[in-house]
N, C-alpha and C positions, 0 to 999 in steps of 0.2 A: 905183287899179287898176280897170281896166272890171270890165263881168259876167262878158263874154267868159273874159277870164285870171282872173277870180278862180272860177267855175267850174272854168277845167281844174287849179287849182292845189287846190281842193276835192276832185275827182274823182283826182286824184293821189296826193292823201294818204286817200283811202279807199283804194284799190288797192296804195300803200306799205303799209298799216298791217295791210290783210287777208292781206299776204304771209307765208307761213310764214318765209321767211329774213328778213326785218326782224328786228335786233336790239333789243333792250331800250328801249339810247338811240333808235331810229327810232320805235319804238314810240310814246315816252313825249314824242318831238318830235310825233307823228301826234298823239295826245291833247289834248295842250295847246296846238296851233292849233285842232282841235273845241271844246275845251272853253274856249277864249278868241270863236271866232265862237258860240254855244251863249249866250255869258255878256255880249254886246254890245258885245265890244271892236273898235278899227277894224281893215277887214280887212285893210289895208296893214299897217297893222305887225305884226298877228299873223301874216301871210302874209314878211313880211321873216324872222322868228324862223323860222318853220317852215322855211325856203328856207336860212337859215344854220345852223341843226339840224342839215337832212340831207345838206349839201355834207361835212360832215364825217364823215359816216357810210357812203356807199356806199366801195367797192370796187373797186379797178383792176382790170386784168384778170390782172397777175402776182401780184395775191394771190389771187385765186382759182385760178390756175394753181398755186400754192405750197401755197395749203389742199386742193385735191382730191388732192394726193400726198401728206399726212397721215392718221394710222391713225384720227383723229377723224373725217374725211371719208370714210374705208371702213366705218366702224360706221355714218354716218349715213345715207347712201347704198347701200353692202355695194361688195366689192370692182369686182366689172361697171361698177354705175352711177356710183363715183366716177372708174371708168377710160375711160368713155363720157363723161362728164362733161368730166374733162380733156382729153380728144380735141377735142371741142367747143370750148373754150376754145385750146386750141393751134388750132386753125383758125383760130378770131376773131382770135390776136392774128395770126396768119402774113399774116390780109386785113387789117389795122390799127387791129382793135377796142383802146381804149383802158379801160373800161369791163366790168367783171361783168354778165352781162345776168340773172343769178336775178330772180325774183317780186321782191325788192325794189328792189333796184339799176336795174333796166331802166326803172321807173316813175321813179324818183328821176334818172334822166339824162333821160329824156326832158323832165320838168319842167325841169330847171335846164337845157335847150337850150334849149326856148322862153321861157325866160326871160334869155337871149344869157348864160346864167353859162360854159356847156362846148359847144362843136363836135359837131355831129353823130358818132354813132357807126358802127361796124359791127357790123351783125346778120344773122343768115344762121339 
């Protein structure tokens, strides 16, 4: 991997990992690529791990469409912001967003794009 891509794949997963919506497991994928380049392992393959980590982790756009209409996502959000929220998201999907664009998700498609894993999305 050049510097080029192994930068933006560095810069990704600090921006993954400082996202308040990163789950546990994103999290703990973000860590243990830091903590494997941190510890002098190659950066190929701790960047392969990190890359197959979080292909499993982000979120389509019909489950975040599915989660903003749960009573979890009105506590977390309050009623408005999860109904602003899903508004948002019914847009994305109505223009053909495939993809959750929250703090984590957004960073983690953009990575696995330019890494030819998933097709450009729709962001608005």
């Amino acid at each position: 991997m050049d510097k080029e891509l192994f930068d933006f794949v560095a810069a990704k997963a600090e921006e993954i990992g400082a996202a308040p919506s990163a789950s546990e497991a994103t999290k703990k994928a973000v860590k243990d690529f830091q903590d494997a380049i941190a510890a002098g392992a190659d950066q190929d393959e701790a960047a392969k791990k990190f890359v197959d980590a979080i292909n499993e982790h982000h979120t389509t756009i019909d489950g975040v469409i599915g989660f903003m209409q749960t009573d979890v996502a009105k506590q977390i959000y309050g009623e408005e912001g999860a109904a602003q929220q899903l508004a948002h998201e019914k847009e994305r999907k109505a223009k053909g967003a495939v993809w959750c664009d929250c703090a984590a998700c957004r960073p983690t498609h953009e990575l696995l794009t330019k890494l030819g894993v998933e097709k450009p999305d729709v962001y608005i």
